[in-house]
C-alpha positions in Angstrom: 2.8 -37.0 42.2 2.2 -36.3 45.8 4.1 -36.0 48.4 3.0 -36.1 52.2 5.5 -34.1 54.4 5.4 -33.5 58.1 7.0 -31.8 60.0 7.2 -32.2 64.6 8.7 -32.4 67.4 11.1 -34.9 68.2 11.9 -36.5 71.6 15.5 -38.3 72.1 15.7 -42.0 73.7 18.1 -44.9 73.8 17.6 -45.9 70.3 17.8 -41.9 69.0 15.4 -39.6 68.1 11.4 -40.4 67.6 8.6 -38.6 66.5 6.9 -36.8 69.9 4.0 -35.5 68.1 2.9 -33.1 70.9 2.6 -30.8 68.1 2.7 -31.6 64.1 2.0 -30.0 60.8 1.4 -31.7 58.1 0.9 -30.8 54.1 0.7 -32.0 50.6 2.7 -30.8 48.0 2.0 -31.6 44.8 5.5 -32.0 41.9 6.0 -33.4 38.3 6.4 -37.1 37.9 9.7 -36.1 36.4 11.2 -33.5 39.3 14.5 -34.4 40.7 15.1 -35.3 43.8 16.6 -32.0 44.8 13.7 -30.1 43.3 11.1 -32.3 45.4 13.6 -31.8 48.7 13.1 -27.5 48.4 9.6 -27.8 47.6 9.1 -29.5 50.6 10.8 -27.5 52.8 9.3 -25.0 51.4 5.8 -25.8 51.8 6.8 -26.7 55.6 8.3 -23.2 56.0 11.9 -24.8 57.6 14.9 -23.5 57.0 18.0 -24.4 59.0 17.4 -28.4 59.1 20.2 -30.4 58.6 19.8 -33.8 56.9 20.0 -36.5 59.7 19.0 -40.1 59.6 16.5 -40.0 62.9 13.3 -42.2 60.3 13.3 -43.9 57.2 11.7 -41.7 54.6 11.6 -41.3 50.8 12.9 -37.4 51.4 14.6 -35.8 54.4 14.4 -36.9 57.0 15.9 -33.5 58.3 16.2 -32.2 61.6 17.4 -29.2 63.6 17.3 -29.5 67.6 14.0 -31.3 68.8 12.3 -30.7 65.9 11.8 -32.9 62.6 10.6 -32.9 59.0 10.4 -35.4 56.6 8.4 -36.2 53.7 7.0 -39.4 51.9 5.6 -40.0 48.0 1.6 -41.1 48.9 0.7 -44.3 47.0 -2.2 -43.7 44.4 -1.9 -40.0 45.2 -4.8 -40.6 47.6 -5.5 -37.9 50.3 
């Protein structure tokens, strides 16, 4: 399957922490159908090259979302594996 993951920088409201986007990077990692959770979760950290994030619950996503300070990753499983 694929997996779209992203990861920017984050700017803090009212409502708690949004996506700023002045800068982003974004990839797609590819895993096996089967891969657990866990798996898919270092994979895509990997492939975003961040270490130190903390889960935190700043978006809805289908992995993460993790974030250290003002900046955010998270990751989501693209439908039809489309690009």
């Amino acid at each position: 399957m694929k997996i779209r993951a992203r990861v920017a920088d984050l700017w803090r409201d009212d409502c708690g922490w949004s996506e700023n986007a002045s800068w982003a990077r974004e990839t797609i990692v590819d895993v096996p159908d089967d891969a657990s959770d866990l798996t898919i979760s270092r994979k895509v950290k990997a492939s975003l090259g961040i270490t130190g994030m903390r889960s935190d619950n700043w978006c809805v996503s289908d992995f993460g979302p993790w974030r250290d300070g003002c900046v955010g990753a998270y990751a989501d499983v693209m439908e039809g594996g489309e690009v």
